[in-house]
N, C-alpha and C positions, 0 to 999 in steps of 0.2 A: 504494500500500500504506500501509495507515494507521498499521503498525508498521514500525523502520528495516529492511532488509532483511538477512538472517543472513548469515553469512562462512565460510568454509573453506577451509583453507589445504593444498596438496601439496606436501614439502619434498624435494628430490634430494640425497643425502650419496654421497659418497666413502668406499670402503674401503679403508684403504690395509696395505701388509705393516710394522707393526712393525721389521722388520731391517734392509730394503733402501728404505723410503720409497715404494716401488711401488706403483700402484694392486695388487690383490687380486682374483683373478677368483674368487670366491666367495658370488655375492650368492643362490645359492640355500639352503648352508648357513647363511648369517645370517638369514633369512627364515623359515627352520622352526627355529632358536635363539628368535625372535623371538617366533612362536607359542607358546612356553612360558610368555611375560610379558604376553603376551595383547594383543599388537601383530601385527597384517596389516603385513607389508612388499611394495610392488609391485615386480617385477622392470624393468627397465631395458635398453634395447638393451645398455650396453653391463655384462658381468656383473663389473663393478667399481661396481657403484651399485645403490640402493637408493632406494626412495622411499614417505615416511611419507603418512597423508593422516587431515587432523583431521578431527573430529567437525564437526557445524553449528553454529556458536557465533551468541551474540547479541548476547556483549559482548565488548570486548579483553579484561577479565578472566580471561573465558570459556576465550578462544583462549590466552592466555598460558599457562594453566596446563594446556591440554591441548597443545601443541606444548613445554613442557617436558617433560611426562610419554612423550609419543612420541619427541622426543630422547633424553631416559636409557634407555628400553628399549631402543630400535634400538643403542645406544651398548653396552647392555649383551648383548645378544646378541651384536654385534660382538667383542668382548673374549671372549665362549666360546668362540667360531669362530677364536680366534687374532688378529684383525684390528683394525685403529680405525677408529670413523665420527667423518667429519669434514666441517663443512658449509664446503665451497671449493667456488670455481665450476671451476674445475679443477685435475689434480693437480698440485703443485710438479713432482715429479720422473713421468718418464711414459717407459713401452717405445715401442719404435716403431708397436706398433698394441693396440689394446682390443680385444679378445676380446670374442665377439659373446654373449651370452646364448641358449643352447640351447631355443631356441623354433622352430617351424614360420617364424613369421609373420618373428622379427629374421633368423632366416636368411636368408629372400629380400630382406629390405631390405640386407641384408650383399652379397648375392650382388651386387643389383640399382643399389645407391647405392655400392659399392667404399670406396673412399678415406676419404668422407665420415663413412661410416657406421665404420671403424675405425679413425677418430678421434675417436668421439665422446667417452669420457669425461668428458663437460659436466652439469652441476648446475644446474639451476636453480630456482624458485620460482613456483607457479602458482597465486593468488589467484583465488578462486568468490566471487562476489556474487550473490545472489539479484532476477532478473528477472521480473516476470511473464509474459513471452512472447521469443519470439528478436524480433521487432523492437525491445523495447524493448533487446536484446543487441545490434542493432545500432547502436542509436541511441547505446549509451553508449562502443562501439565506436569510432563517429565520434567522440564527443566528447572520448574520450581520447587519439588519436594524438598532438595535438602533445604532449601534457604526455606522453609515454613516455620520450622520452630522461631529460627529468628523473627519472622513476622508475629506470630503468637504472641513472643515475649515481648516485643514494641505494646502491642494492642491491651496486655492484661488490665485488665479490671472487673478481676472479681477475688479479692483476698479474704472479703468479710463472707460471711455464711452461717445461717442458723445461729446469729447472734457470737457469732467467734470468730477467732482470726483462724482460717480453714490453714496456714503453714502453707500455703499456696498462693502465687501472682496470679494465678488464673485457676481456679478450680473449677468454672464454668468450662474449660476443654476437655477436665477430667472426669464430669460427667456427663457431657457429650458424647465423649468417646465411647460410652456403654452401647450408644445404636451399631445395629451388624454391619449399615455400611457406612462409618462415619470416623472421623479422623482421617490421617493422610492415603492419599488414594494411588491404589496398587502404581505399578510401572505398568503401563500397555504401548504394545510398539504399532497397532493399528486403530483405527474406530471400532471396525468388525469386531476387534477382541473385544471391546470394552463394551459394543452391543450384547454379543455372547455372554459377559457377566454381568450385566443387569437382567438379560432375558434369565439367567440361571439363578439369580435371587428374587425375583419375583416370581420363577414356576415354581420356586419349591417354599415360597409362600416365607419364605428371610423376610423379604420386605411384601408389601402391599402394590404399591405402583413406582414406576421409576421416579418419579416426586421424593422417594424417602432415599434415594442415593442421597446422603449428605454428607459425602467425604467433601475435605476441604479444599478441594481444586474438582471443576468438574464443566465440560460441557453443557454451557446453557440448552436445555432444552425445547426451546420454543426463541431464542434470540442468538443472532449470529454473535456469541461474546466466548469467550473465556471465564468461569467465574468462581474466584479463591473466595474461601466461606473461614478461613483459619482464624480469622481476628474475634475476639469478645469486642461488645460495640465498644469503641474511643470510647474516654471521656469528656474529649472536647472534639469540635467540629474540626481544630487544628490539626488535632492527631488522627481523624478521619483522612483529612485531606491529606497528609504527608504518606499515611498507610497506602491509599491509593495510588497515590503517585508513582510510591516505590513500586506496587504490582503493576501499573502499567510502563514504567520503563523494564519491569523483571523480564515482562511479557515481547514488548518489543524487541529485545537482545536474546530468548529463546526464537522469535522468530527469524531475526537477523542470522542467528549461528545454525537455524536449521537441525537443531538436535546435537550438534558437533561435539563430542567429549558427556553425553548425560551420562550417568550411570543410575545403573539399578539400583544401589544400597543395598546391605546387609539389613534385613526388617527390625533386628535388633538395635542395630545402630541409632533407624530413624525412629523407632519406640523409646530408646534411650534417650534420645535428640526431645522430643517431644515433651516426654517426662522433666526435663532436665529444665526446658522453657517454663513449661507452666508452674514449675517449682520456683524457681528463681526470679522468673520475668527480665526487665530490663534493667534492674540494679543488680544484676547476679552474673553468672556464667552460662554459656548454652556450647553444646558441641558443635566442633566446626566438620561438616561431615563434606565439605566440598576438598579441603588441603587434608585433612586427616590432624588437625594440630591438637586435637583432643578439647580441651575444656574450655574455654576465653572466654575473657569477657563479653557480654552480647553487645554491645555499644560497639567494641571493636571487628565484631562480628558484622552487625550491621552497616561498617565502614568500610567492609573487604565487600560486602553486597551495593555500597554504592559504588566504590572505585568498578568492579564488574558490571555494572549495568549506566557508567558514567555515559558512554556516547548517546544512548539513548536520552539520558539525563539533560545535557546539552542541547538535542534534537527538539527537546519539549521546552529549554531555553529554564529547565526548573533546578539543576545542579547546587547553586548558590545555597537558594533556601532550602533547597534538601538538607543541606548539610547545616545548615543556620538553624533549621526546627529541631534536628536531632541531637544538636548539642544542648538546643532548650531543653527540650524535655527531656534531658538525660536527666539536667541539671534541676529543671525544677518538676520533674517527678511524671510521669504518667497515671493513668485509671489507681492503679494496683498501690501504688507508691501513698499518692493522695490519702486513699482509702487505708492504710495503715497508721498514716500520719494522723488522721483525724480519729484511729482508733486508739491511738496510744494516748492520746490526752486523758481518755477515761473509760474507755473500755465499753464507750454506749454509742449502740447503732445508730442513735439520733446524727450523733456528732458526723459521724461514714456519709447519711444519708443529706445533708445541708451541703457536706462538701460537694456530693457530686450534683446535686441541685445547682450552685453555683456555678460548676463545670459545664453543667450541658449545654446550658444558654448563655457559654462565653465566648 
């Protein structure tokens, strides 16, 4: 493609109750609050969540200022409805189960997945890059698994849980990852093969319909994009846009190299990788499974992923500030970071839940 390829972002928020810090099982009265401000809200398994989805943008400008504008409406619909939207990967304070969203299709996933499925109250962030075809979705597919976890641990925010510090930056991946096809997604060297394993988890009844593939890199199914699903939603619109960016220059430099040098991974590696991120997040270490250097810091991780993906970077004229947001938020904290700071003052989810209130609409 001779122009850089367009972005679109789908963002997951949390409702939660005002009084009691509870999620909010309400996501269809904020949805038609929502249409009054001339925002589509999508409904959510589970009906404590909501989810925004931007326009097609071309530039970060573009996207910043329509993923602002999609936060204050939803935020403000929320608030007619009684409620607050908040972008956490999941809720500080939580009932023992989420309520399922009154739909044909969440029902039977309710019925069908139990447990899983009424725990989800999970957030996350699911960045579209524009492909010409699903092979080149696959190709850039492959060439993003190892650099995921680093994404991951940029994106964390979700350390509080059931009223405790969960010892995780992201514990929102770690239960994620309980669905059968979800977390990073196998190596395929064709489409056909990656037809053949979803036709083989939905015949023997793994999943329900190809909708429930929800590993973290995957072929849009209905849009010509590319679409990494890896990130707990930001907790600012800044750290949205910067996550983006980096996937969409990831994307242009897997399609520029044509697959050149992917490797498969050892599965333990990138399960170790993975663990490794959501444990530590972006103040910690994550493994480097591209050089083999073992354990590094993720910041420094994430600087060996911009200097690799820099001509892209350049191409899109965003290189500067790439590197200008990421030393911000090393410095002053991401989702995960925040969310620990404002736990440590005193140990009450109130404190978690203001901060990130303040974050989503800044």
């Amino acid at each position: 493609m001779s122009d850089p390829p367009t972005v679109g972002v789908e963002e997951e928020f949390l409702l939660l109750d005002p009084q009691t810090n509870e999620p909010a099982p309400c996501n269809a009265e904020v949805a038609a609050q929502a249409e009054t401000h001339g925002i589509t809200l999508q409904l959510e398994l589970s009906s404590c969540q909501v989810e925004t989805t931007s326009s097609v943008a071309a530039t970060s400008a573009e996207l910043t200022g329509e993923l602002r504008r999609l936060r204050r409406g939803a935020a403000q619909a929320a608030e007619t409805a009684g409620v607050r939207l908040l972008a956490l990967g999941l809720p500080p304070v939580t009932p023992h189960q989420f309520p399922v969203t009154d739909t044909d299709r969440y029902r039977r996933i309710g019925e069908q997945f139990g447990m899983i499925a009424h725990e989800q109250g999970i957030c996350g962030c699911h960045v579209h890059v524009q492909v010409p075809d699903r092979a080149a979705a696959i190709q850039a597919s492959n060439w993003l698994r190892p650099w995921l976890p680093s994404l991951l641990a940029l994106s964390a925010n979700s350390a509080i849980y059931r009223n405790a510090n969960s010892g995780y930056a992201s514990w929102r991946s770690v239960l994620w990852r309980r669905w059968p096809a979800a977390g990073p997604p196998p190596f395929f060297t064709t489409p056909e093969e990656y037809d053949r394993t979803v036709r083989m988890l939905v015949g023997t009844g793994v999943i329900l319909d190809p909708d429930m593939i929800y590993w973290d890199v995957r072929p849009s199914a209905s849009l010509p994009t590319v679409e990494v699903r890896v990130a707990d939603v930001p907790a600012t619109v800044a750290e949205t846009v910067l996550l983006a960016t980096l996937i969409r220059a990831a994307v242009m430099t897997a399609l520029d190299e044509r697959g050149a040098g992917v490797d498969r991974l050892p599965p333990a590696a990138l399960r170790a990788a993975y663990w490794k991120a959501a444990h530590d997040g972006l103040s910690g270490r994550t493994l480097d499974l591209v050089d083999g250097r073992g354990a590094v810091p993720t910041r420094e991780q994430l600087g060996a992923l911009v200097r690799r993906v820099r001509p892209a970077l350049d191409a899109l004229g965003e290189h500067d500030r790439v590197v200008a947001e990421l030393d911000r938020v090393t410095a002053q904290g991401n989702g995960a970071m925040r969310q620990l700071k404002a736990w440590r003052k005193r140990g009450e989810a109130t404190d978690v839940i203001e901060a990130a209130a303040a974050a989503t609409l800044s």
